[in-house]
VOPAGU-2260 file (C-alpha; in pm, 1 decimal, decimal comma):
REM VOPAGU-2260
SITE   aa  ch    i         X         Y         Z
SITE  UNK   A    0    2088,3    1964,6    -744,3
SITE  UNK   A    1    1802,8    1734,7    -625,1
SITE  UNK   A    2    1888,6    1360,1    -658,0
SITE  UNK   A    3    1751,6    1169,8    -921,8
SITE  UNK   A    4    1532,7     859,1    -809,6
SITE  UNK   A    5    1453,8     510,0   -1001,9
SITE  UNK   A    6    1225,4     208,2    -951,9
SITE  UNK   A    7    1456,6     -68,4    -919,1
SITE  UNK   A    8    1147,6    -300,8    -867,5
SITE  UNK   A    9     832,9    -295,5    -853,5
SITE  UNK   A   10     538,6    -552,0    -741,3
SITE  UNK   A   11     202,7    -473,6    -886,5
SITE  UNK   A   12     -95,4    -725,3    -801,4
SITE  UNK   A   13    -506,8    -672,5    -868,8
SITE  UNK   A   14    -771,0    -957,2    -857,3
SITE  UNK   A   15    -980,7    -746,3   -1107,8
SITE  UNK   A   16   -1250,8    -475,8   -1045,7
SITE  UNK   A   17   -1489,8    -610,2    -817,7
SITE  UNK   A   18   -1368,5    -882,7    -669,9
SITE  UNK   A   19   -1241,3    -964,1    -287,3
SITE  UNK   A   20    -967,6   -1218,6    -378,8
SITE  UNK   A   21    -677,6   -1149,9    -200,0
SITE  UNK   A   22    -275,8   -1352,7    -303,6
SITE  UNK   A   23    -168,5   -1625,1     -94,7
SITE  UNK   A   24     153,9   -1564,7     144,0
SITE  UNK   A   25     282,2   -1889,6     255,3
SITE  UNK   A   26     571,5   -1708,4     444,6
SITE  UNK   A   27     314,1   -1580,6     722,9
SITE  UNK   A   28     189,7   -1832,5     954,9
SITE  UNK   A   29    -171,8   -1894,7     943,5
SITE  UNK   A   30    -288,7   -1769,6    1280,7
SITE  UNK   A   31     -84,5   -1423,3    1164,7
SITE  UNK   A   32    -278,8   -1470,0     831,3
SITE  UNK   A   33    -603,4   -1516,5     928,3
SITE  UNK   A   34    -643,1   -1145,3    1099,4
SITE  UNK   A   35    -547,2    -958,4     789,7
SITE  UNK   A   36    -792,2    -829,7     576,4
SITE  UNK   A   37    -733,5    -766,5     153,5
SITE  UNK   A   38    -588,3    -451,2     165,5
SITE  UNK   A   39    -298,1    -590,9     440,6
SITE  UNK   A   40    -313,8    -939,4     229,7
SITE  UNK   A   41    -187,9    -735,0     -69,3
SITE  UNK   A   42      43,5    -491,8     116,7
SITE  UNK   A   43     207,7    -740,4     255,5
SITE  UNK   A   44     213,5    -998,5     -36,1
SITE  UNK   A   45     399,8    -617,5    -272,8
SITE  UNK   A   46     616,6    -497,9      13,8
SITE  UNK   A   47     732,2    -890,2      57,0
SITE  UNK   A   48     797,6    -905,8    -310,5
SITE  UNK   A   49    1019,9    -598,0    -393,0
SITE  UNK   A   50    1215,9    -661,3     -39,7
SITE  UNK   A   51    1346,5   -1028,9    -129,8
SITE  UNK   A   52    1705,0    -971,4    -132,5
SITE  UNK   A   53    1734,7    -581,1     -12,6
SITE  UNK   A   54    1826,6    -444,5     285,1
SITE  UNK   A   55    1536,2    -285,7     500,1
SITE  UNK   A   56    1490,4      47,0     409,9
SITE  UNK   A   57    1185,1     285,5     566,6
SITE  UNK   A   58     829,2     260,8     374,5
SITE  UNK   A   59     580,7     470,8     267,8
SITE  UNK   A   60     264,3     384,6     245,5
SITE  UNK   A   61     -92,2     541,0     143,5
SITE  UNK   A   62    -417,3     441,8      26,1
SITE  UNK   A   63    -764,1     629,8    -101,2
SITE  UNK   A   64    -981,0     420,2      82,2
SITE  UNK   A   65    -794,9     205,0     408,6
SITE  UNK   A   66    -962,1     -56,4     583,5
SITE  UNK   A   67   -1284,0      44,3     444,7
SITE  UNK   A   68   -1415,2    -294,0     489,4
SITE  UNK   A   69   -1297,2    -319,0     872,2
SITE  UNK   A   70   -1453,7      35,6     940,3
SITE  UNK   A   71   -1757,7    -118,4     798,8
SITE  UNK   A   72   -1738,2    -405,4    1035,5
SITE  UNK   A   73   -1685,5    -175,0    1317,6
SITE  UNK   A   74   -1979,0      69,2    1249,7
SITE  UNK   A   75   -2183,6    -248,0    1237,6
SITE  UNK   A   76   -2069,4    -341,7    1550,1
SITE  UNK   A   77   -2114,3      27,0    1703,8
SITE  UNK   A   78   -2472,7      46,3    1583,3
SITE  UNK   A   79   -2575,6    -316,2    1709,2
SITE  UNK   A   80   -2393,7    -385,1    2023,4
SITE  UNK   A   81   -2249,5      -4,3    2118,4
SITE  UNK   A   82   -1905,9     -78,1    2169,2
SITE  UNK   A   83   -1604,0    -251,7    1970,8
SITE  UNK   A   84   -1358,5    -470,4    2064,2
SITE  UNK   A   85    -981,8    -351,1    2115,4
SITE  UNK   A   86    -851,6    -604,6    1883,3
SITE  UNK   A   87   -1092,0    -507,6    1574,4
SITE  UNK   A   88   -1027,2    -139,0    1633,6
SITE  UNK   A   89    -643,9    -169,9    1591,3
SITE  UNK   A   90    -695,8    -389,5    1280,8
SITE  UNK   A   91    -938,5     -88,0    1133,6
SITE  UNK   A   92    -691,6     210,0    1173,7
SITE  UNK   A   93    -560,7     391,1     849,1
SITE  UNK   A   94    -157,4     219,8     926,3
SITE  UNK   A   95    -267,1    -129,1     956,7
SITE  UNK   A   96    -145,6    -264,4     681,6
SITE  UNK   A   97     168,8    -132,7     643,9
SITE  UNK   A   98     209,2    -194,2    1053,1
SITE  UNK   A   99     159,0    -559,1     972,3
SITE  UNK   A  100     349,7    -581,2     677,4
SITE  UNK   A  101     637,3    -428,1     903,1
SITE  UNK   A  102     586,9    -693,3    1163,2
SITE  UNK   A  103     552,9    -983,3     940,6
SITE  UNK   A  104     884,3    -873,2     765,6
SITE  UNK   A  105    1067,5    -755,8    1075,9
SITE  UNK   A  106    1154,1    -468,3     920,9
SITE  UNK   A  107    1251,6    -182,8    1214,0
SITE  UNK   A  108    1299,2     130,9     986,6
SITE  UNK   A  109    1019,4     323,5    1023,2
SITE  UNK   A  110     743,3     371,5     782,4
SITE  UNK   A  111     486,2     684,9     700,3
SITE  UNK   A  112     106,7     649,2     640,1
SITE  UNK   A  113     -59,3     910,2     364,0
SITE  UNK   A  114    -426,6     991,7     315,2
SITE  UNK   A  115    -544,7    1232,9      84,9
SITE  UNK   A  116    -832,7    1112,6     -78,0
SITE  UNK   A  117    -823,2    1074,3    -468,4
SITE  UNK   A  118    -480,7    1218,1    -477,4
SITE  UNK   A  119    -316,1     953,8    -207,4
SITE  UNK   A  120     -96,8     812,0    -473,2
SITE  UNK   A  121      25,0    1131,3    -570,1
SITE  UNK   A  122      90,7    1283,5    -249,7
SITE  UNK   A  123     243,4     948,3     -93,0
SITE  UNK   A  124     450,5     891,8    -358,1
SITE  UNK   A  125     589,9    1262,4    -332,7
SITE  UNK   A  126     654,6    1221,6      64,1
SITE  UNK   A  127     895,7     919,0     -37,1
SITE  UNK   A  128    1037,7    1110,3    -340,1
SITE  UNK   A  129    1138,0    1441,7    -116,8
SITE  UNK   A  130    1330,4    1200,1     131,2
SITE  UNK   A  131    1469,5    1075,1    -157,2
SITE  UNK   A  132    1582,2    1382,5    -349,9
SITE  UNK   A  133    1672,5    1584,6    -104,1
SITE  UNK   A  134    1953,4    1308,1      27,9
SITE  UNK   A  135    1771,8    1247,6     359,5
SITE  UNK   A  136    1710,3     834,3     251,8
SITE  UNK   A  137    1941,9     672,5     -27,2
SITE  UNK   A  138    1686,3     358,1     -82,0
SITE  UNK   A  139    1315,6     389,0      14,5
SITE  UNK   A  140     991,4     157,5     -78,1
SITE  UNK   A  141     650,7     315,0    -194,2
SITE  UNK   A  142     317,9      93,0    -143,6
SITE  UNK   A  143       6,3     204,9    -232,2
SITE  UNK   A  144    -328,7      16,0    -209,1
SITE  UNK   A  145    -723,0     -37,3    -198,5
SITE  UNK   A  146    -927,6    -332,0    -140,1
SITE  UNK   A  147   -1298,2    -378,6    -314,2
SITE  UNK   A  148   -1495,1    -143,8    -148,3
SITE  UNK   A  149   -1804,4    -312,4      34,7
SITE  UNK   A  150   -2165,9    -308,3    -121,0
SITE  UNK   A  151   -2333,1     -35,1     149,4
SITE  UNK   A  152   -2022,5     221,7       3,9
SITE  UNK   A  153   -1981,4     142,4    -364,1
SITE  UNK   A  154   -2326,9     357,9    -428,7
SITE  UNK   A  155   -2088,4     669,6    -252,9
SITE  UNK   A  156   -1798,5     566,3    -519,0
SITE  UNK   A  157   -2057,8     514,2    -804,6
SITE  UNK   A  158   -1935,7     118,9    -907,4
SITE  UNK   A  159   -1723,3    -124,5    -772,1
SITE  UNK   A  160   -1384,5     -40,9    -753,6
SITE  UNK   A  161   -1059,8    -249,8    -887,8
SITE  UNK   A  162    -884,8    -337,7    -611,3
SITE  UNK   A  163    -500,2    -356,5    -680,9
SITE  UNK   A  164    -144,2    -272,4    -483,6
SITE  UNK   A  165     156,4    -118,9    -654,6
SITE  UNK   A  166     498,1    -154,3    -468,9
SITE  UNK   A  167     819,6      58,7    -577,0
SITE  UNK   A  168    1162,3      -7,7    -434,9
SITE  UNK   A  169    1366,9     295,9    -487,5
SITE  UNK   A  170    1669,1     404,9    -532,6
SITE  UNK   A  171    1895,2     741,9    -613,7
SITE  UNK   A  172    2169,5     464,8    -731,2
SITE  UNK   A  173    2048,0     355,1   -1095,4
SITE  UNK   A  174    2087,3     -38,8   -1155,4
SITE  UNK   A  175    2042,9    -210,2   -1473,2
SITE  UNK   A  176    1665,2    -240,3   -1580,2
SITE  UNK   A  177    1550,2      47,8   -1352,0
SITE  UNK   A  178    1360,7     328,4   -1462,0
SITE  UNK   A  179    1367,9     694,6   -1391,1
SITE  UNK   A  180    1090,9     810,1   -1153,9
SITE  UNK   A  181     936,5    1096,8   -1383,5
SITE  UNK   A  182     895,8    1466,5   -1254,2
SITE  UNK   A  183     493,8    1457,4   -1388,8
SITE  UNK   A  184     351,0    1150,4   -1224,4
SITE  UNK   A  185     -21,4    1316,7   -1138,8
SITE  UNK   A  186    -205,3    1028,4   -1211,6
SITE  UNK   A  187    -363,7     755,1   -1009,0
SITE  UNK   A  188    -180,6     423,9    -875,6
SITE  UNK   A  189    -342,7     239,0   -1175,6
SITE  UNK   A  190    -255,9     471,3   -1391,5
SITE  UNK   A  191     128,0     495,3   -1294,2
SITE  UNK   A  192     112,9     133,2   -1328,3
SITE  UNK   A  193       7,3     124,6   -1664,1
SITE  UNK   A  194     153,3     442,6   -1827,7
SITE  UNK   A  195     481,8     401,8   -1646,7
SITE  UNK   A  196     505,9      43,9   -1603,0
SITE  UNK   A  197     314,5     -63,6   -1882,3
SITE  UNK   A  198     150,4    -318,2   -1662,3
C-alpha cells in the first residue's frame, strides 16, 4: 500500500501580479544577497521558512518559467557584446535557485530540478510525492516558483504574470494541523494554494 503524504507546513509568498518585489532575508549576508534574482529571493525566503526547526531533508524544486529574467539579461548580452560572462551564465541556469537556496541553508541532501512547462507544478510535485509514497524518502520539501516575467516576454504569455512561491514540507508521519496531500491535485501552484490551502 502506497504511503500516505501530508503538508506539515507550508510557506506561500506573492508580491501581486505584475510586480518585481521580491521578501527581504536578513539571514543571508548582503554580498550573497545581492546576486540573487526574484525567483532565488523567493525560493530561498519559502524553503528558509518551512525548514526553521526540521532536519534537512532533499528538495524538489520546479518552475514554468526559471530565470526568465537572467536569460533575458544574457541574450542581451549575446546579441550586443557576443559572449557572456561565466558568473551570469551560472546564475541563469534552470537549478539556480534551488542551488542557492541549498547553499545559503547548508543543506547537503540533494535536491531535483523539474521543467515541464504549464504543468511544472504538477509534475514536480508528483516527483516528490513518488519518493514519498513509495518509502524511498520519509520527509521531503516541494518549492515551486516564478518571478514577473520581463516586458519583451509578457506579449508571448499574453499579460503580466503573478509572481508567487509555494513551499511544502512533507511528511508520510501526520502531525497535528497537517493536511492530507490529495490524489487529484492537477491544478496550477496558485491554484493548489488557494483550493488546498485556502490561501
Amino acid at each position: 500500500m502506497l504511503n500516505k503524504v501530508y503538508v506539515a507546513k507550508w510557506c506561500f509568498w506573492s508580491p501581486g501580479e505584475g510586480s518585481s518585489e521580491a521578501p527581504p532575508l536578513p539571514f543571508v549576508s548582503p554580498v550573497f544577497r545581492r546576486r540573487l534574482s526574484q525567483l532565488s529571493r523567493m525560493v530561498l525566503y519559502a524553503l528558509h521558512e518551512v525548514s526553521q526547526g526540521r532536519q534537512q531533508v532533499k528538495i524538489s524544486f520546479s518552475s514554468k518559467y526559471g530565470e526568465i529574467t537572467q536569460q533575458l539579461k544574457i541574450s542581451e548580452e549575446i546579441l550586443e557584446n557576443e559572449k557572456i560572462s561565466p558568473a551570469k551564465f551560472s546564475n541563469s541556469v534552470f537549478n539556480a535557485p534551488v542551488a542557492m537556496a541549498t547553499i545559503a541553508e547548508k543543506n547537503m541532501q540533494g535536491y531535483s530540478a523539474i521543467c515541464s512547462g504549464k504543468n511544472s507544478f504538477y509534475y514536480g510535485l508528483c516527483e516528490c510525492l513518488a519518493a514519498l509514497r513509495s518509502g524511498a524518502d520519509k520527509e521531503r520539501i516541494f518549492v515551486h516558483g516564478d518571478e514577473l516575467v520581463p516586458p519583451p516576454y509578457q506579449t508571448l504569455i499574453g499579460s503580466a504574470n503573478t509572481p508567487f512561491v509555494l513551499a511544502l514540507f512533507l511528511s508520510v508521519v501526520p502531525s497535528e494541523n497537517s493536511l492530507e496531500v490529495p490524489d487529484n491535485f492537477s491544478c496550477s501552484g496558485l491554484d493548489f494554494a488557494k483550493n488546498f490551502l485556502h490561501i
